[in-house]
N, C-alpha and C positions, 0 to 999 in steps of 0.2 A: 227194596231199598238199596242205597249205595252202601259199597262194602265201606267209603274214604269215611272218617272221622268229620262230625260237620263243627267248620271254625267254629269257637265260638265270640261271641258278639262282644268289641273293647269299648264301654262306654264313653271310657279317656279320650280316647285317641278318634272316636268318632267327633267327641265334644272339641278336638283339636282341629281334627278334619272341617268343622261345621267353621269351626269361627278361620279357618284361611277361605274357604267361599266365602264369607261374607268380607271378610277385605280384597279379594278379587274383582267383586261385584261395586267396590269401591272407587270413581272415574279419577280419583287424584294417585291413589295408592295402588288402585289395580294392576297397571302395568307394574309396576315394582313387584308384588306379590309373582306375578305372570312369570318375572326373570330369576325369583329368590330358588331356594330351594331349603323346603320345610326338613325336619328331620324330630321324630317324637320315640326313638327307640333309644336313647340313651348310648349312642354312639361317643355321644362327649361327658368327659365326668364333670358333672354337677353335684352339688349340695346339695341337701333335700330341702332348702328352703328358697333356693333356687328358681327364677321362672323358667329366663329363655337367654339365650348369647347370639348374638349376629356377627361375621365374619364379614372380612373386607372382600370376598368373595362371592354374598348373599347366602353364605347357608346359615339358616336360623336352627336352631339346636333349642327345644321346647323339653321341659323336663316330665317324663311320661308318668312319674309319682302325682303330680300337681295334680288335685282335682276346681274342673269351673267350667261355667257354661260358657258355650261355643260366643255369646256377647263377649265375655272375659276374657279367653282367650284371644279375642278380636282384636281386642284394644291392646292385649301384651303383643301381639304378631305388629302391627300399626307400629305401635311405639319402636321396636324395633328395626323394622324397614327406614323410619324417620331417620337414623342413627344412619345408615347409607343415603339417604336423599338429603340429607341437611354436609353430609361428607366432616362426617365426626369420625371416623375409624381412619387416625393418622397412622405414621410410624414415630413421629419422633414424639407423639403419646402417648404409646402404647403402656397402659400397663399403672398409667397416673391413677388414681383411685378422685382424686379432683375432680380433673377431667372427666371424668366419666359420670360422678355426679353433676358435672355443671351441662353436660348434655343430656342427662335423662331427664336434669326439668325442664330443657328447654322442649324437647321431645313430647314431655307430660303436654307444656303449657299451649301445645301445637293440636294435641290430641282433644284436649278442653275444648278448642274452636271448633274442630275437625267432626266433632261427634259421636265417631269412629268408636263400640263396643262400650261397656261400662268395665268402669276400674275396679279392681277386683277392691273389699275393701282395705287391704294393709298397703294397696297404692295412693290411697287416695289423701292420704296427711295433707298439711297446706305447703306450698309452694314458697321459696326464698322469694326475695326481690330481684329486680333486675333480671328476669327469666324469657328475654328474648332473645340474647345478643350472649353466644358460649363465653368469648373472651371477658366479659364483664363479669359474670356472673363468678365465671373463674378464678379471677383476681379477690373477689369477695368472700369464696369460702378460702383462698390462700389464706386472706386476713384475720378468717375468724378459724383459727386452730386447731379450734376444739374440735368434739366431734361431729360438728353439725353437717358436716358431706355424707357422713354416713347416715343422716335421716333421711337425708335426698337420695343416696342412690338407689333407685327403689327396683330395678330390676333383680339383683342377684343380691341384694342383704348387704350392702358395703363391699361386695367384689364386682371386679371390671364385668361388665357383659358386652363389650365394646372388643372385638379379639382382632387382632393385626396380625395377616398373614401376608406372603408376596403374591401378587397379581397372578394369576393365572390368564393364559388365553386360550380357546379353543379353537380348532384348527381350519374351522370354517367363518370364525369370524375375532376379531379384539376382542380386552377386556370388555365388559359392561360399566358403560359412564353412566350411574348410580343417579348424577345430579342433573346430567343432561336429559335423562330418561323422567325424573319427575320434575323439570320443567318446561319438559313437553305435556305430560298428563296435564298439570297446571295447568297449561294454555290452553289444551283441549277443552277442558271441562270451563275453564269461563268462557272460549267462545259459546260452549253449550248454552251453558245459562244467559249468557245475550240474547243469543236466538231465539232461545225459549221466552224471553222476557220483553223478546220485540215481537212476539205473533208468533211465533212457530207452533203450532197443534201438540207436536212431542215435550212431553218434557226432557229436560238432559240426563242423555244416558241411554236414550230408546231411540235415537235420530239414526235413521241409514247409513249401514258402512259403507265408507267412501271407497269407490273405486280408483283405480289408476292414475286415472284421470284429475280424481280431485287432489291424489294426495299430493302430486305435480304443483296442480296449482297450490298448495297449503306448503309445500317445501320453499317458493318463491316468498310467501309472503312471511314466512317464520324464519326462515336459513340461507337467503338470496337476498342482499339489503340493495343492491346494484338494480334488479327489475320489480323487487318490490313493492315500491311505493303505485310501478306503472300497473304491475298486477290488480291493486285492492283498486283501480278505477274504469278495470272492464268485468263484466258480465261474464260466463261463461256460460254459454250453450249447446248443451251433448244430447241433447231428447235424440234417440235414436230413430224416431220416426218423420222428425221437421227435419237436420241435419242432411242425412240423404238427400231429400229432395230438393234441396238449393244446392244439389250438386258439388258438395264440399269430400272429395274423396280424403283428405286428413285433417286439416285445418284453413280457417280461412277468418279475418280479422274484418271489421267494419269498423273506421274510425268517426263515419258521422252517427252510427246509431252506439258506439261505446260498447263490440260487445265483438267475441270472437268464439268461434263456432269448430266445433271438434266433431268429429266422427266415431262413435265409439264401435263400430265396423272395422276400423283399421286396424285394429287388434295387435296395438301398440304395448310395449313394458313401459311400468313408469320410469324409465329413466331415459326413453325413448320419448312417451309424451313431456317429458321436462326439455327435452332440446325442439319438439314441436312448440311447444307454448311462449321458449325463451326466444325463438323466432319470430312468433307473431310480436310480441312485447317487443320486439326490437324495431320489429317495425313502425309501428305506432311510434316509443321514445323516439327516434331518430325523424319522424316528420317523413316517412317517405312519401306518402299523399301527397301534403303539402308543398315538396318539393319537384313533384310529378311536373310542372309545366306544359310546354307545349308537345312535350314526348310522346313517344308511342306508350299507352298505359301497358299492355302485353310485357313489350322488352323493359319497359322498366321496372316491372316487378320480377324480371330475370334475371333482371342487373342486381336490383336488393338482394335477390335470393344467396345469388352468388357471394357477394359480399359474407352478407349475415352467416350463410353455412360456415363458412371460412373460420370466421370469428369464434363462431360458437365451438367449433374442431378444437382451436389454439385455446379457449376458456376451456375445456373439459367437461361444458357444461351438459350433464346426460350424454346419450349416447343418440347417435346421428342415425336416421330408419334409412333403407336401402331407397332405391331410388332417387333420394334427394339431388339437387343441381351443386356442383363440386366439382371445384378445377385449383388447382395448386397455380399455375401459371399465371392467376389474378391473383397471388396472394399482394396484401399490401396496397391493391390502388381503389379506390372512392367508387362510387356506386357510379357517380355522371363518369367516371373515366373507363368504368367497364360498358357502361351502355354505347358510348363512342364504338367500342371497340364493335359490340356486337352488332352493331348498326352496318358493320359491313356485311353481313349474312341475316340481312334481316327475316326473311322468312323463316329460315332454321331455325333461329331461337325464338319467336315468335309462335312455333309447336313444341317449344318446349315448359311454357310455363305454364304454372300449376294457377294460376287466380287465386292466389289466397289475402290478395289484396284487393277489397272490395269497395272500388271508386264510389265515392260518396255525386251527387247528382253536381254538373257545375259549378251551382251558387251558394251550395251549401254552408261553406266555409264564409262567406259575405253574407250567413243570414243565422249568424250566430250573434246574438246580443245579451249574452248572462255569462257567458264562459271562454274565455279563448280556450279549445282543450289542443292547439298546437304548442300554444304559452303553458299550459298544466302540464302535458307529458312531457316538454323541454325541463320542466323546474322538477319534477320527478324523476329522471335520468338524472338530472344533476346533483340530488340531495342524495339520491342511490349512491351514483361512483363519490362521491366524498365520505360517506358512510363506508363503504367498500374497501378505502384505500387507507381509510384511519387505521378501521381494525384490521386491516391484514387477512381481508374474507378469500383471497384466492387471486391469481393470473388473470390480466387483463391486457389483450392485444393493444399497442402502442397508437393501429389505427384507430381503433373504436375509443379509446379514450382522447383521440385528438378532435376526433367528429362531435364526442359529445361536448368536448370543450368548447369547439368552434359553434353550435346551438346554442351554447349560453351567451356568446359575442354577438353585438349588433353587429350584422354584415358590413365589410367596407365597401363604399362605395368606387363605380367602377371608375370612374376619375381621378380617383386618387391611386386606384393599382396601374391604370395606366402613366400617371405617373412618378410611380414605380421605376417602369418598365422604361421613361425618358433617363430617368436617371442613371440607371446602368448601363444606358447604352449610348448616352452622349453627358461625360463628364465636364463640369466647368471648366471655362479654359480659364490658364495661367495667364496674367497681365504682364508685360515686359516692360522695363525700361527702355527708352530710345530720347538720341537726342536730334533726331527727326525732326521731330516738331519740338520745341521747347515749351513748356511749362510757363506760366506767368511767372514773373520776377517776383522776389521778395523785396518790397521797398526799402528794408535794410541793407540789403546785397543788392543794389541793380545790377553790378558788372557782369554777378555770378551767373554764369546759363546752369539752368537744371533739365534733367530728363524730363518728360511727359510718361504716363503710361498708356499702352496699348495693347488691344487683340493684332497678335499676329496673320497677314489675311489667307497664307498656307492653311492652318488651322481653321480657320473660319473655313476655308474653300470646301474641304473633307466632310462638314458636319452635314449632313442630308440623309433624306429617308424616303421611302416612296410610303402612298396611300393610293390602295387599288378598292376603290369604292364601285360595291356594286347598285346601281343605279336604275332597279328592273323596279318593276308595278305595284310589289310588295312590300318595299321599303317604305316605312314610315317617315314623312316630312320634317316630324319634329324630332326624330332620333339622328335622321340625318343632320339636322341643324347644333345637338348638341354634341355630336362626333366631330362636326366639324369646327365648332367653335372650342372644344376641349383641346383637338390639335393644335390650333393656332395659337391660344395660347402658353400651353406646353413647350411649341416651337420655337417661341420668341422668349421665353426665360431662358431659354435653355442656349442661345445663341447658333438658333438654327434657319439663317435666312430664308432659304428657298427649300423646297421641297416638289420631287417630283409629282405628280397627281395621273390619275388613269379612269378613266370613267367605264365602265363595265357593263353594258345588257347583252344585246345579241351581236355587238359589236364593241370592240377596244376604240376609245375616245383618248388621244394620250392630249392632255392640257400641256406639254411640259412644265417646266420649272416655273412654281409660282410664290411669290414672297409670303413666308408666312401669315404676316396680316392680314394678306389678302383672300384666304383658304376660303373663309367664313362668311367675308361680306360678298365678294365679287363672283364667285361660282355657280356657273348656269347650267345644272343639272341637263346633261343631255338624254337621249332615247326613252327611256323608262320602256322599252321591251323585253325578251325573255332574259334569261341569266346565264352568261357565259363567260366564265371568270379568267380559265385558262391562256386565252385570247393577251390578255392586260398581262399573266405573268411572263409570258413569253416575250411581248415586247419588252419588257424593264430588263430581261434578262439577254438580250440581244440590244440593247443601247449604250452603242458606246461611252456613252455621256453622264450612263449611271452606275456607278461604283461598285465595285462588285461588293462590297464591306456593308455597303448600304445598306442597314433592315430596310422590311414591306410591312407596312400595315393592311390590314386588309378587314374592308367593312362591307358588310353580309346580313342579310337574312338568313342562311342556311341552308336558302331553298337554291342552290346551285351544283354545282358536277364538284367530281371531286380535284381536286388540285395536286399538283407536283410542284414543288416553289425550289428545287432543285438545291437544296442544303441551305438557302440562301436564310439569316437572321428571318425571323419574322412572328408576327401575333394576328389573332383575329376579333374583333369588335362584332358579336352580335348581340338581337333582341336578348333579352331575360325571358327565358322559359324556351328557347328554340339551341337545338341540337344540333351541329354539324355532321354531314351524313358521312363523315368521313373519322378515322383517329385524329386527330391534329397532335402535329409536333411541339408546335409550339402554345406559348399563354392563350388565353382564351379570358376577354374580357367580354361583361355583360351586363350592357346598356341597360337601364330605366328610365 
């Protein structure tokens, strides 16, 4: 036998011990239990008719004379922790004796729903009125004088059990938010019981702990109101053994099947997979598919990539995994204005993307008849950042909030930015008086001569522009007819007689100078051979006749070299959905 004295066995304190597991094991209370810290040695002076005191710090201080079973116990440890999760332990109450009963019935009448232990019997008296709402209830035993708060406060016998201390922190993490922590258990435990209640096998309380992975997505959809709403409308899929084999080395999103696919291989932190997931979500709210056109798919979700990293960097949101695509020198410009760029080294970034944008089949999008889901994730994004920006949820890049703005705007159309683009560059002319030509006489005055007013023909002479229309096999008929009939009109509001013209395939066609009204009806499309642009800027730019002030328009399909326009004003007029394979300087309008 051992020489040590053997403990021996505390009924109490076992029966104290019993009834904090059973509020551990409680999915509303538990976590608060998880963070309190119990105390049954009499460290704090108590009464002997005393139960328990709870500190604004969680230490519960249980009186080790009390004798009850570990149910009894349950319910007084409960009651207690409610008194931190309901945020009844003020400062500028400390010490009310009101107060304090007007929170232990509200405590009681939370614990009656709750279940939670049986009440010992000297707790169980009947309950005042008005025992939901502290303030109420408060004002009512103000009213009533007497002794009736001391029936109610049923923890300590008519003394505070409610004790106000100053916040401690500890050095590895903040205080403990009491109300923040059980209204997450809250939301925990009803999702449970949903789940459970719509087919889930488990009941609530025994479902799988979430890994990494989920608790990512569950931060988005509880503590992210910005990606939100886009989150609760995809799927997610981590099966470690499908994942792999669609080749998804981290993540990778499908917007016509609604579902985005994770690897849980990659052996990412959650705060790691919250900037993977808040990526793919961005991708979807923002329409990159949709927006995809006639682009290279590859470089365009290089383009996204780049953007979105950016974005998410400047949000804070989670932390960024190595390898990602990341360049500071795009901060600030639009997904089409970075794929321009990258379109000069097309190969190279074309190995550098990840696919985690998975092109839905052609038609797919034209064989949707129950849901627009490019119209859902726009109104999603959008119910997000106004939620976002009410409450003050965090930092939000200037871009990403103008882009989502701009998805809630019906696009304008390109005839009206082009003119735009007349108007800034060829202002209305001023009318002058002259008595050149006179004015009709007033039949009251015939003696008197009056001015006429007129355009000066200086002025007129200056206003011109060239249009270097490329004219190769690819051009469509009817785009070219609405470019050209948009000019014409545009030209002739604007008091722009003539205008140079240049016809462009494998060779320069120079029309000269043709009357505006004439652009649209008279023009005899020449060549329709290869595409050779540079040809047409080089003559405008060596013609004496054409002003060097002059803008160029320039009307394209894409599918041409790249151009040098030598500083000179100018814009380009292509298809919708086609990419110039060059930066361009200047606007960039896009025909429908």
């Amino acid at each position: 036998m051992s020489g040590r004295k053997q403990q021996k066995a505390n009924p109490a304190q076992d029966a104290f011990q019993g009834g904090c597991g059973l509020v551990t094991l409680h999915p509303v209370l538990g976590p608060l239990m998880k963070q309190a810290t119990p105390h049954f040695d009499n460290s704090y002076p108590m009464a002997k008719e005393d139960w328990a005191w709870i500190t604004a710090n969680g230490d519960l201080y249980a009186n080790s004379h009390r004798r009850a079973t570990p149910q009894e116990w349950a319910y007084v440890i409960a009651h207690c922790l409610l008194h931190l999760a309901l945020g009844h332990i003020r400062e500028d109450r400390a010490g009310d004796l009101v107060w304090n009963a007007a929170c232990d019935c509200v405590a009681a009448r939370y614990l009656s729903d709750l279940h939670i232990g049986t009440p010992p019997g000297e707790l169980s008296a009947p309950l005042p009125p008005n025992t939901r709402e502290e303030e109420t209830l408060y004002r009512w035993l103000k009213e009533h004088s007497d002794d009736a708060y001391f029936r109610f406060s049923t923890m300590s016998g008519g003394r505070p059990d409610l004790v106000w201390e100053p916040i401690r922190a500890s050095w590895w993490q903040g205080p403990t938010d009491w109300r923040q922590l059980f209204a997450e258990s809250l939301r925990d435990a009803l999702r449970s019981a949903v789940d459970y209640a719509g087919g889930v096998t488990t009941p609530p309380g025994s479902h799988k702990k979430m890994g990494p992975i989920q608790r990512a997505r569950e931060w988005f959809l509880s503590s992210y109101p910005l990606l939100g709403g886009v989150a609760s409308g995809f799927r997610l899929v981590d099966d470690p053994l499908i994942v792999p084999r669609m080749d998804v080395p981290v993540a990778a999103i499908s917007m016509h099947l609604r579902e985005i696919y994770v690897n849980p291989s990659a052996g990412l932190t959650e705060e790691e997979w919250r900037f993977v997931l808040a990526h793919e979500y961005l991708h979807a709210a923002l329409c990159h598919e949709a927006r995809l056109g006639k682009r290279d798919p590859e470089l365009w979700n290089v383009a996204c990539d780049y953007v979105i990293n950016q974005w998410l960097r400047d949000m804070e949101v989670g932390s960024m995994p190595e390898r990602l695509l990341f360049d500071p020198e795009l901060q600030g410009l639009s997904a089409e204005s970075v794929y321009d760029r990258l379109a000069v080294n097309l190969r190279k970034y074309k190995r550098m993307a990840q696919h985690d944008i998975r092109f839905g089949p052609p038609d797919w999008a034209a064989s949707k008849d129950f849901v627009d889901l490019d119209s859902w994730c726009r109104s999603a994004i959008q119910r997000g950042l106004d939620y976002h920006q009410t409450h003050e949820r965090g930092y939000l890049p200037e871009g990403l909030v103008e882009e989502i703005r701009a998805l809630s705007q019906p696009p304008i159309p390109w005839d009206v930015k082009l003119a735009r683009w007349f108007d800034q560059r060829f202002e209305p002319l001023e009318k002058r008086r002259t008595y050149a030509r006179l004015s009709r006489r007033q039949s009251a005055t015939p003696d008197i001569p009056r001015p006429s007013w007129h355009l000066e023909e200086e002025a007129r002479a200056g206003r011109t522009f060239g249009v270097l229309l490329d004219t190769s096999g690819s051009m469509d008929r009817s785009l070219l007819a609405a470019a050209l009939g948009a000019i014409a009109s545009y030209s002739a509001a604007r008091d722009v007689n003539r205008v140079r013209v240049v016809f462009c395939d494998a060779a320069p066609y120079d029309q000269g100078y043709m009357e505006a009204a004439d652009i649209a009806g008279s023009v005899k499309v020449r060549g329709r051979g290869g595409t050779v642009l540079q040809p047409g800027v080089e003559l405008l730019e060596h013609a004496p006749d054409f002003p060097r002030q002059a803008p160029l328009l320039v009307i394209t399909d894409c599918e041409c070299d790249r151009l040098n326009l030598y500083g000179r004003d100018h814009a380009f007029l292509v298809p919708r959905g086609r990419s110039l394979p060059f930066p361009p300087k200047g606007p960039v309008f896009y025909l429908e």
